[in-house]
C-alpha positions as CSV (number, residue, x, y, z in Angstrom):
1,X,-15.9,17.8,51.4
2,X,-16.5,21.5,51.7
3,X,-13.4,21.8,54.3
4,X,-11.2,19.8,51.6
5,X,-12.2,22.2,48.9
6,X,-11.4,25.3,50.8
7,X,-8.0,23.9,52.1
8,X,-6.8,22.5,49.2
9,X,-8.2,26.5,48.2
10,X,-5.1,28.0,50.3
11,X,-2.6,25.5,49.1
12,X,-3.2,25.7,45.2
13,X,-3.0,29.7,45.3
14,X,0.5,29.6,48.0
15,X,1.7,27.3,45.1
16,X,1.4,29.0,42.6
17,X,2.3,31.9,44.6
18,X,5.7,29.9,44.8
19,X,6.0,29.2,41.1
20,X,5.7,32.4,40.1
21,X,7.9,34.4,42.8
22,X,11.3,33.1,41.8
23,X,11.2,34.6,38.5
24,X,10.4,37.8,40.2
25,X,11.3,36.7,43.9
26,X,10.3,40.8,45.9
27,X,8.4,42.2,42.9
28,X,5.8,39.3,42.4
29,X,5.1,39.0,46.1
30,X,5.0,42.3,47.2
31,X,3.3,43.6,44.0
32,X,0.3,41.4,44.6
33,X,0.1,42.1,48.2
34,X,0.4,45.6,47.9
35,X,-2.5,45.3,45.4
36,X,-4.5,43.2,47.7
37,X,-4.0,45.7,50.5
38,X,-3.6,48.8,48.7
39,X,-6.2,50.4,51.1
40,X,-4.1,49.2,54.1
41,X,-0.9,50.8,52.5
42,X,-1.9,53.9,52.0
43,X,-3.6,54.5,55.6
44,X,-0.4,53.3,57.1
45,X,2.1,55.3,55.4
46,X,0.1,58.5,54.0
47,X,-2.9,58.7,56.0
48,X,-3.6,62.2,54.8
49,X,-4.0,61.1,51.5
50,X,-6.0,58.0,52.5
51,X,-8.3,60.2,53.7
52,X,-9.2,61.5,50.5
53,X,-8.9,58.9,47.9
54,X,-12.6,57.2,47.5
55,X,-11.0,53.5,47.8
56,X,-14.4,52.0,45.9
57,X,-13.4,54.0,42.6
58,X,-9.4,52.7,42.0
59,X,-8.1,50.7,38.9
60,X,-4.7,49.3,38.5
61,X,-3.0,49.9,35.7
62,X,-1.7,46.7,34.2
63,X,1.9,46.2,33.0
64,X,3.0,49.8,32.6
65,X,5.6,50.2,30.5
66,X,9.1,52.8,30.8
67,X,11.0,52.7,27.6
68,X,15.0,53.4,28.2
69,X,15.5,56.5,25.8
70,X,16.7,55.0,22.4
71,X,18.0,51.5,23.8
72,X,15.9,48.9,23.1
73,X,15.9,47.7,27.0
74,X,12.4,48.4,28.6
75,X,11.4,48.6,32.6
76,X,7.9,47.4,34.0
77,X,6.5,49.5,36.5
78,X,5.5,47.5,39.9
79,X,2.1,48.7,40.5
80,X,0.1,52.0,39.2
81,X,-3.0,52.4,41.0
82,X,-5.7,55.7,39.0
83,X,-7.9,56.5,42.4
84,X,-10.3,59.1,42.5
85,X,-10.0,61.7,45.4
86,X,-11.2,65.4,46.2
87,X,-8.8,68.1,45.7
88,X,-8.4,71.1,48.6
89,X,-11.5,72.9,46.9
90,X,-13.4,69.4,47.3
91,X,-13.7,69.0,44.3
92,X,-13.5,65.4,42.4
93,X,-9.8,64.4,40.5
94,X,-8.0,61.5,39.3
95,X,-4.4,60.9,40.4
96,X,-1.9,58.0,39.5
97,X,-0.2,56.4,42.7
98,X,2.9,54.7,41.9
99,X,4.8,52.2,44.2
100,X,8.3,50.6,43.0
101,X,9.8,47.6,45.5
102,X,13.1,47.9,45.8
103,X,15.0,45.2,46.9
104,X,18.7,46.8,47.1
105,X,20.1,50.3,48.1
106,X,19.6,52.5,44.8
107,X,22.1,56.2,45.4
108,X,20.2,57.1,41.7
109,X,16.4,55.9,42.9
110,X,15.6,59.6,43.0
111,X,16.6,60.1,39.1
112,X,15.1,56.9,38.1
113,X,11.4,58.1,40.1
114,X,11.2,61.5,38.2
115,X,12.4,59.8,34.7
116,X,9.3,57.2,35.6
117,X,7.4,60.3,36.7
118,X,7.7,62.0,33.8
119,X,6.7,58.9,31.3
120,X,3.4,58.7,33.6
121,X,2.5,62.7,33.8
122,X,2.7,62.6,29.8
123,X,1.2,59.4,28.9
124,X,-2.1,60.1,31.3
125,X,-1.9,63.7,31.9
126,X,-2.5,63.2,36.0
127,X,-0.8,64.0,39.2
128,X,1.5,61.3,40.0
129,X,1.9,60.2,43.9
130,X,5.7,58.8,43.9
131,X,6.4,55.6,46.5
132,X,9.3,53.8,46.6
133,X,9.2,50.8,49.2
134,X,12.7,49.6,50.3
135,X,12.9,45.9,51.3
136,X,16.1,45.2,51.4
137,X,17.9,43.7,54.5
138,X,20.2,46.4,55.5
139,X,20.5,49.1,57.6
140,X,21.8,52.1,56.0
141,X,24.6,54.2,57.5
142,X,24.1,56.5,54.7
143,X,20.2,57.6,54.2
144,X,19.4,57.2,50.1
145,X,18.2,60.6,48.8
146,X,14.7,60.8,48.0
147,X,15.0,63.9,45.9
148,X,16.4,65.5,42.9
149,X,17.3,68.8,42.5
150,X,18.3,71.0,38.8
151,X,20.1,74.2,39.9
152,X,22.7,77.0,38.1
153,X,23.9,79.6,39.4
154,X,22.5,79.4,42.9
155,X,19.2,79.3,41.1
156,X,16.8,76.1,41.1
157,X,14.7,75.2,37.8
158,X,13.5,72.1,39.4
159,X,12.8,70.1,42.4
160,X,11.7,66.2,42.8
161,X,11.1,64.5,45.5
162,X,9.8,60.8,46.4
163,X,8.0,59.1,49.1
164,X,10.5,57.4,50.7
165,X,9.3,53.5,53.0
166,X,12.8,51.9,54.4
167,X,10.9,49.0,55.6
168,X,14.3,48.0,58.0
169,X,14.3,51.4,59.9
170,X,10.7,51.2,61.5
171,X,10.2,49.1,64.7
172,X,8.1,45.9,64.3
173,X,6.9,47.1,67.9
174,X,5.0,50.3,66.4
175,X,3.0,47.4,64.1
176,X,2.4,44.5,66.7
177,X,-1.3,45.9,67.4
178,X,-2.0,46.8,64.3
179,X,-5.3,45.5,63.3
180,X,-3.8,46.1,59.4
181,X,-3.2,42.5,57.6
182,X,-0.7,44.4,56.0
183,X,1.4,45.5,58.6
184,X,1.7,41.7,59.4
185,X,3.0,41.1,56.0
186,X,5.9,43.8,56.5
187,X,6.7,43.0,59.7
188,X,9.2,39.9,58.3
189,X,10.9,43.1,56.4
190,X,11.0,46.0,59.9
191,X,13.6,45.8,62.8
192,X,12.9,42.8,64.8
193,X,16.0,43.1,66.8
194,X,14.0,44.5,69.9
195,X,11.2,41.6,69.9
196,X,10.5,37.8,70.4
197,X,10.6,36.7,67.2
198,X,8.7,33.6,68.8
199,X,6.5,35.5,69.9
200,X,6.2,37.8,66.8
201,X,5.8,34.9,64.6
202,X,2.9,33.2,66.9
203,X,1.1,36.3,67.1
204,X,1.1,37.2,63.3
205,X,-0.1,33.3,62.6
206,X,-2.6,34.2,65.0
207,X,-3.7,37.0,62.8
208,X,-3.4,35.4,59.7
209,X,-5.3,32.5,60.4
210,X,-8.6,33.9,62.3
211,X,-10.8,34.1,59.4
212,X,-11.0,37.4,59.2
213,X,-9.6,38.1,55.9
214,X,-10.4,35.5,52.8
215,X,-8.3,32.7,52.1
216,X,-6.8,34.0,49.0
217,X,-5.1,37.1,50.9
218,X,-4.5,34.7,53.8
219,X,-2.3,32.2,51.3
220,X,-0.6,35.7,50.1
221,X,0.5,36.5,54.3
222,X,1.6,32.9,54.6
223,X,3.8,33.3,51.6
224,X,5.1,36.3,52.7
225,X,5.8,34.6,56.0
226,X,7.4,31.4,54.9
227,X,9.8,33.5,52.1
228,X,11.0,36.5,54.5
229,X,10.3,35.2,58.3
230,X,11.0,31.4,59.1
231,X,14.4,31.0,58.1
232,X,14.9,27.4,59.5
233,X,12.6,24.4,60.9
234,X,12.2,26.0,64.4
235,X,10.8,28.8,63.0
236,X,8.6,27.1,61.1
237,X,7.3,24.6,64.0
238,X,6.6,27.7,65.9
239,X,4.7,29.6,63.0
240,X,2.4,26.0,62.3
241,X,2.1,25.7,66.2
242,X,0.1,29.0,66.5
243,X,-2.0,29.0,63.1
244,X,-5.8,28.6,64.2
245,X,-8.6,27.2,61.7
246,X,-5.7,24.9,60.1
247,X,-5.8,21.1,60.1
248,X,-2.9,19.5,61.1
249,X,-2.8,17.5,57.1
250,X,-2.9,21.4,55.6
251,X,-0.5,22.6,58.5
252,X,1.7,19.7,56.8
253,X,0.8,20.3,53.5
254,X,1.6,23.7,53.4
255,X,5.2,22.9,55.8
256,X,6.3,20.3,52.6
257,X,5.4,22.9,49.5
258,X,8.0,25.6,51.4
259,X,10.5,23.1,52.3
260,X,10.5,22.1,48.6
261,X,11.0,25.8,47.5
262,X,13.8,26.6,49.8
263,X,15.3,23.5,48.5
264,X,15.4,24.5,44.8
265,X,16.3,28.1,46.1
266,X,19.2,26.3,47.7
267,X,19.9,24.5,44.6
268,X,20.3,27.8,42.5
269,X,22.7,29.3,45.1
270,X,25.0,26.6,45.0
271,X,25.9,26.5,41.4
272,X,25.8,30.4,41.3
273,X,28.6,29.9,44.2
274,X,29.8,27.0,42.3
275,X,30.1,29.3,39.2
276,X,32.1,32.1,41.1
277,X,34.5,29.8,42.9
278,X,35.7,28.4,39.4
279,X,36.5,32.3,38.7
280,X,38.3,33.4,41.2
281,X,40.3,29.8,41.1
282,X,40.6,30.9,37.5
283,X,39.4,27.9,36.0
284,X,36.7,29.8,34.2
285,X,37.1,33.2,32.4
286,X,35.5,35.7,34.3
287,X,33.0,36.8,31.5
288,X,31.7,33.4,31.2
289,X,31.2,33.1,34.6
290,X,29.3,36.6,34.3
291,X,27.2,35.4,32.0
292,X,26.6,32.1,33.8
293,X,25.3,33.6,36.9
294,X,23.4,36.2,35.0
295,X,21.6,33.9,33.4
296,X,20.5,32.4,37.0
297,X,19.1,35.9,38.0
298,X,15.4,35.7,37.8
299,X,15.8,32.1,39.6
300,X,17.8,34.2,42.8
301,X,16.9,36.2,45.9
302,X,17.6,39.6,44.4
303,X,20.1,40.1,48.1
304,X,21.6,37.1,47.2
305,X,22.4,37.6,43.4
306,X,23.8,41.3,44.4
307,X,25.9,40.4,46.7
308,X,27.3,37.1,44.5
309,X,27.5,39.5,41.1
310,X,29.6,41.8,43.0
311,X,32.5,39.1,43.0
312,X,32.4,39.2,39.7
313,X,33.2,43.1,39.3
């Protein structure tokens, strides 16, 4: 009974997991697994500072709020994180670190950052550490600038600048020995074109599944697998193939509950297609149809509903 428990464990959290994604599809993922492995995100991407933040003395800061000037409109931050770390004179401070996902290529992300900078410095009156994660599917020609610079007259008042994470331009090879869970999670999300994704996908369900992390970060890697990874039923037969510790009635369980969620994903795309081939046939106005597949946005793959939005323009 206590096997049954502990699967049915894994498949009740990657549901709800599911259910909750789609409204969100990148930020409610990756904001819960960069929560889970906060630790793991900082030593892989500023170790320096990882070596000064006291990990056992963080607290995320819960639905943080950015206001748009007079407008009513109003952005959630992804994740704020307070840690506690020693300064250069080793002395004790608190510091806010602040990650946004971004799931398209933003030429403004450096303007947005310092207005979201700003709105954090005031409210808690502490450093902020700026991160923007990029997890888009693209490879840039054109790097985004991760800064932001107020000059006259040859003279600058201010300058801004951004941690910049372009998950597409590092090489899943410099991750593959990682011992990180969350370099795993990423690795659907780096350049793959120089590896076996066979053999990629068997070795992160390998690491996912050998008990080494608990089940409720191991339903958040197999989420992360099955939304960004295995993109058709081969992939998937090679993924269930290589997970250890998994009975073949949880293997199947778990193959059914993302095979349902691709399906309604599916679903969704086809009338937003549906929607924008009555436009451009002109048999519905174009700011209908705006409004028609706005109104499917939080039900979309961010990619997919820019790309679709951008036949509307």
């Amino acid at each position: 009974m206590a096997k049954t428990k502990k699967e049915n464990g894994i498949i009740k959290h990657i549901l709800k997991l599911l259910e909750d994604s789609p409204k969100d599809d990148h930020d409610a993922i990756f904001k819960q697994v960069l929560t889970s492995f906060f630790k793991d995100f900082i030593e892989m991407f500023l170790p320096i500072l990882a070596l000064q933040i006291d990990f056992n003395n963080i607290e995320f800061i819960d639905k943080e709020i950015f206001h748009h000037g007079t407008s009513r409109s109003r952005t959630f931050l992804d994740l704020v994180c307070k840690a506690s770390m020693l300064d250069k004179n080793q002395k004790e401070k608190l510091i806010l670190v602040h990650i946004e996902v971004q799931s398209t290529k933003d030429n403004k992300m450096a303007e947005r950052m310092l207005d979201y900078y700003c709105h954090l410095r005031i409210k808690h009156h502490l450093d902020v550490v700026p991160i923007v994660l990029f997890a888009d599917d693209a490879k840039w020609r054109k790097e985004v600038k991760n800064s932001y610079d107020m000059s006259f007259n040859n003279e600058t008042f201010l300058h801004f600048e951004y941690k910049q994470i372009k998950l597409k331009h590092l090489n899943v090879k410099d991750y593959m020995n990682s011992k990180k869970p969350l370099a795993y999670a990423l690795m659907a999300k780096m350049d793959l074109s120089h590896v076996d994704k066979k053999e990629l996908m068997g070795q992160i369900a390998k690491f996912i599944s050998n008990g080494r992390i608990s089940k409720n970060k191991q339903a958040l890697l197999y989420t992360m697998c099955y939304k960004y990874l295995i993109l058709n039923n081969e992939d998937r037969e090679v993924f269930n193939d290589s997970l250890e510790g998994i009975t073949l009635e949880e293997k199947g369980k778990i193959g059914e509950i993302m095979m349902n969620f691709d399906q309604k994903i599916g679903y969704e795309k086809g009338k937003a297609e549906t929607i924008i081939n009555l436009a451009l046939d002109g048999d519905l106005p174009m700011e209908k149809a705006r409004k028609k597949v706005e109104s499917l946005k939080d039900l979309l793959p961010p990619d997919f509903y820019a790309q679709i939005i951008k036949k509307l323009n």
